[in-house]
N, CA and C atoms as an extended XYZ file, in Angstrom:
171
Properties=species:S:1:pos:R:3:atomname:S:1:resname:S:1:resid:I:1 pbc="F F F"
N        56.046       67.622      122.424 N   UNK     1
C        57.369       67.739      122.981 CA  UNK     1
C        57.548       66.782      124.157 C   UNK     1
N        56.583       66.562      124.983 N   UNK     2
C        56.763       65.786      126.353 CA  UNK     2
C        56.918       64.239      125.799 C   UNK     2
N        56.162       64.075      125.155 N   UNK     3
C        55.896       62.749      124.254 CA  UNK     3
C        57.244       62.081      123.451 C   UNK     3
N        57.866       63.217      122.778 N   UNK     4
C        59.288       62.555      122.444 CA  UNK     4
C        59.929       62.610      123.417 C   UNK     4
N        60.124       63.652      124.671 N   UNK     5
C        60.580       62.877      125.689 CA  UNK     5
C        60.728       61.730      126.284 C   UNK     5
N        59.324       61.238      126.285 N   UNK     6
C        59.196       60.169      126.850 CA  UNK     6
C        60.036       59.157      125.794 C   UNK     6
N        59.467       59.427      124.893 N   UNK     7
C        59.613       58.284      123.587 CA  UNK     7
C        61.707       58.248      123.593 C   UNK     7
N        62.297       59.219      123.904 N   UNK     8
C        63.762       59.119      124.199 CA  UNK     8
C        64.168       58.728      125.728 C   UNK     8
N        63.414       58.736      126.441 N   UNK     9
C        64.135       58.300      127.946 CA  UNK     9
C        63.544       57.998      128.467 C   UNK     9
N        62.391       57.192      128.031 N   UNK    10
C        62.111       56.252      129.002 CA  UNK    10
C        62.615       54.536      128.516 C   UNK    10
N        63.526       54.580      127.692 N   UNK    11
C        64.766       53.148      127.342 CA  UNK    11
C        65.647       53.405      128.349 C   UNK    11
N        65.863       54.165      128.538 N   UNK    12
C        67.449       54.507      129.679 CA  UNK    12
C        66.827       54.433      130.828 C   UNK    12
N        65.547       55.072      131.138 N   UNK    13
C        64.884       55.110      132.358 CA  UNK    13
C        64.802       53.817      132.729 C   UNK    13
N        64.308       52.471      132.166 N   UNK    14
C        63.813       51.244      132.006 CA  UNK    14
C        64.923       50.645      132.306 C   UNK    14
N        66.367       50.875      131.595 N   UNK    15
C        67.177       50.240      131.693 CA  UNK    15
C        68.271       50.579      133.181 C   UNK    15
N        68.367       51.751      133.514 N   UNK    16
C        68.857       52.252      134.798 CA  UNK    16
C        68.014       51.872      136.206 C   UNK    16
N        66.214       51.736      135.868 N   UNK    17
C        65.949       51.044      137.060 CA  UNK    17
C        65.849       49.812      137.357 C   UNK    17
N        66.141       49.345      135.717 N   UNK    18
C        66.803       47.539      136.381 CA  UNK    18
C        67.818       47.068      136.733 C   UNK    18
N        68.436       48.356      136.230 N   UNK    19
C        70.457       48.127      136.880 CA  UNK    19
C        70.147       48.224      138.604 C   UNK    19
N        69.284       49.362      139.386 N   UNK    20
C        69.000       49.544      140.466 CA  UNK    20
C        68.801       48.251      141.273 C   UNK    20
N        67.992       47.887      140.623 N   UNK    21
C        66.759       46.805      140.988 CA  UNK    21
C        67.905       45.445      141.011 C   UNK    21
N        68.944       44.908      140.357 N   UNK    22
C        69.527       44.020      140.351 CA  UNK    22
C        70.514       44.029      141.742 C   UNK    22
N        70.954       45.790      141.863 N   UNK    23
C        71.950       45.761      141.991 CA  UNK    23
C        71.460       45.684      143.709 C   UNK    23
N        70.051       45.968      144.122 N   UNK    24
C        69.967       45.515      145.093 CA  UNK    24
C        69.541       44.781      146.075 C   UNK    24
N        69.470       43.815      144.768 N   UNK    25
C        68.956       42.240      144.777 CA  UNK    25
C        70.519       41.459      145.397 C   UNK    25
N        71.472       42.551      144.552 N   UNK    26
C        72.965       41.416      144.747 CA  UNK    26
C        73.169       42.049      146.383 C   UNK    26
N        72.721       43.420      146.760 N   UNK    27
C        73.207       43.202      147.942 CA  UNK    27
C        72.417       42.905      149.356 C   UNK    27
N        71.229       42.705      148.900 N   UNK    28
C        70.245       42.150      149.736 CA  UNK    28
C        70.745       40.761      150.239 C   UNK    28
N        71.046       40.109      148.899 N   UNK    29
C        71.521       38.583      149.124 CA  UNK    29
C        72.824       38.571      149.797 C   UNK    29
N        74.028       39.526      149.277 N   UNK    30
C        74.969       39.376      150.196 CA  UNK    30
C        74.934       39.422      151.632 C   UNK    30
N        73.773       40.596      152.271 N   UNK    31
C        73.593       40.474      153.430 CA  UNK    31
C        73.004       39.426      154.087 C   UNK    31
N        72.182       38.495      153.446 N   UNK    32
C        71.711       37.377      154.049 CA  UNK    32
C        72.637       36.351      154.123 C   UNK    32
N        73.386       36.338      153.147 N   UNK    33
C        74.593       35.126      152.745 CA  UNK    33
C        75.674       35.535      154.464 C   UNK    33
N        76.060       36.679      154.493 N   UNK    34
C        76.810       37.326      155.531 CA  UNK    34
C        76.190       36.982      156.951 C   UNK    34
N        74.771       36.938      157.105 N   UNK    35
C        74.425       37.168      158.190 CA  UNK    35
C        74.120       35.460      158.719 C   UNK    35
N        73.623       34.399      157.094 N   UNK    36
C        73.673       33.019      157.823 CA  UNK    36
C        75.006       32.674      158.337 C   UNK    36
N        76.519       33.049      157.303 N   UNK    37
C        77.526       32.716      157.796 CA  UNK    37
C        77.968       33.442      159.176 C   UNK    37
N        77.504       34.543      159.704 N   UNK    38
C        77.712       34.829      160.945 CA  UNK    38
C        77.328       34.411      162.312 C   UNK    38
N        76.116       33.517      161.893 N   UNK    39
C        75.097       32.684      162.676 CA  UNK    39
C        75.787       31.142      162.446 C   UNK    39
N        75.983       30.682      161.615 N   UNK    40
C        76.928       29.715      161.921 CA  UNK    40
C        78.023       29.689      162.529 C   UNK    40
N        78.948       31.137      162.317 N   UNK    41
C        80.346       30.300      162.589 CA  UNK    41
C        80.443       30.181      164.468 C   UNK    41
N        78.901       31.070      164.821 N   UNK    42
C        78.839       31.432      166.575 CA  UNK    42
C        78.159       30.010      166.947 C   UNK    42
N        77.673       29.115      166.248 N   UNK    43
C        77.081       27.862      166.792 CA  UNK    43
C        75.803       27.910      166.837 C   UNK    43
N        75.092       28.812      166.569 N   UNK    44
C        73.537       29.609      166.507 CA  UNK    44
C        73.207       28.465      165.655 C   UNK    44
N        71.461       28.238      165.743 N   UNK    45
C        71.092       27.554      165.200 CA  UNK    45
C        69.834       28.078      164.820 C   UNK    45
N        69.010       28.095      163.406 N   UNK    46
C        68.093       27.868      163.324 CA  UNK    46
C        66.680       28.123      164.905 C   UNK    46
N        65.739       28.978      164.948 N   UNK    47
C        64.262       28.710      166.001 CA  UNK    47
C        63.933       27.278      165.114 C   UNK    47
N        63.029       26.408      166.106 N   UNK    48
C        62.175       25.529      165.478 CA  UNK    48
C        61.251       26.331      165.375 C   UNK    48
N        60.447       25.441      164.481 N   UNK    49
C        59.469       25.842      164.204 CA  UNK    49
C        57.924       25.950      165.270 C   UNK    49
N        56.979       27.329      165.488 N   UNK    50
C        56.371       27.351      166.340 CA  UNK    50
C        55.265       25.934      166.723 C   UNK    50
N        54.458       25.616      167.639 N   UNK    51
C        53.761       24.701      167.408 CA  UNK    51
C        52.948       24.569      168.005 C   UNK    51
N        51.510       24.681      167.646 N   UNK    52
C        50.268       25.079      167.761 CA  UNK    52
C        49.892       23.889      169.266 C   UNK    52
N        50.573       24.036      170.174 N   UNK    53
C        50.046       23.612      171.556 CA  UNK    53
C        50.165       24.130      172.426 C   UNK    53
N        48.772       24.367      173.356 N   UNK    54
C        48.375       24.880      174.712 CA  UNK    54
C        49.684       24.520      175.778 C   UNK    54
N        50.291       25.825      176.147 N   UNK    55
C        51.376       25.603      177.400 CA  UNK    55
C        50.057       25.804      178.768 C   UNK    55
N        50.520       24.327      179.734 N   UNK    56
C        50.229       24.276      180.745 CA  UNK    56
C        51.327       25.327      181.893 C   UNK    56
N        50.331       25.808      182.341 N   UNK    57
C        51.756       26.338      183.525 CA  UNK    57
C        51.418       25.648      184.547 C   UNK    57
C-alpha cells in the first residue's frame, strides 16, 4: 500500500518541488536585479577588490 503511494505521488511531488525551486530562483534573482538597480540609481559603486598588503600605520 505505501509503495503505490509512492509509485502515485511522488510525479506530483517531483513536479511541485520544481515549481518551488524555480519559483524561487525567479525571486531570488528579482531581488538581486532590484537591489543592483537600487545601488546604482544612489551612485554606489561596487567595494574593490581586497588586497593582500601589509597596512603601515
Amino acid at each position: 500500500m505505501f509503495t503505490t503511494a509512492v509509485r502515485v505521488f511522488a510525479p506530483d511531488l517531483r513536479r511541485l518541488t520544481r515549481c518551488l525551486l524555480r519559483a524561487g530562483v525567479r525571486v531570488g534573482a528579482a531581488a538581486l536585479v532590484e537591489d543592483h538597480h537600487r545601488a546604482g540609481a544612489r551612485g554606489a559603486t561596487l567595494a574593490p577588490a581586497a588586497r593582500d598588503e601589509e597596512v603601515q600605520p
